[in-house]
Each structure stands twice: as structure tokens, then as C-alpha cells.
N, C-alpha and C positions, 0 to 999 in steps of 0.2 A: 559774687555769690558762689557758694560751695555746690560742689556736683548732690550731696546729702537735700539742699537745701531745691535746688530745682526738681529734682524729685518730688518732695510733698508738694511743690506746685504745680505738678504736670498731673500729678496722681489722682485720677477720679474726675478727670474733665473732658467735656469734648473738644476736640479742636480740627483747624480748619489751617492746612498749611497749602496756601497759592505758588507757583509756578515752579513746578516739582524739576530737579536737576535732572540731564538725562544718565547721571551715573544712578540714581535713586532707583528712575523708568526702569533701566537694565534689570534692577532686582522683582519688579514688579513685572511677570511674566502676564498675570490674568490683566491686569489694567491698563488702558486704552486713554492716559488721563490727563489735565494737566496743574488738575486740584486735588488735594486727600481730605476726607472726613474722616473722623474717629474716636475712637475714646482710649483715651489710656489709664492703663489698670496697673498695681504691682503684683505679678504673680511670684508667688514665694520662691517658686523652683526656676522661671525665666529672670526674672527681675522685671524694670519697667517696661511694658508693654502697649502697643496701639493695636488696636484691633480696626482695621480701615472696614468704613461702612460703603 
């Protein structure tokens, strides 16, 4: 599967990623976690995006 191709299938979905790495934690300063919720969106000017709930 092409990077093109996982794109429209990540795009406009919620998702739910179980036991987060601790290199991932390091970037997440606010959360305490060891689950992510969220939705990913394509923003024109970021490109593909999660917005963790």
C-alpha cells in the first residue's frame, strides 16, 4: 500500500492507538497516557493530522 493510499484511509476517522512507545510520550508533554484517541484530518498547509481528544 502507497503512503498516497493510507492517507485516504486515515483521513476523516477516529482512531484509537493502544500502548503508546515512550519515544512517542517524550513528544507528548500535556499527557499522562498510555492510550491516544483522535481524529485525523488533512490540513492543506500541515498535511495529515491527529488531533488527540
Amino acid at each position: 500500500m502507497n503512503l498516497k493510499t493510507i492517507h485516504t484511509h486515515l483521513a476523516n476517522q477516529w482512531i484509537r492507538i493502544n500502548g503508546i512507545s515512550n519515544k512517542i510520550k517524550k513528544g507528548l508533554t500535556d499527557f499522562e497516557v498510555e492510550n491516544l484517541f483522535g481524529y485525523v484530518y488533512i490540513d492543506h498547509t500541515a498535511g495529515v493530522t491527529l488531533e488527540i481528544v
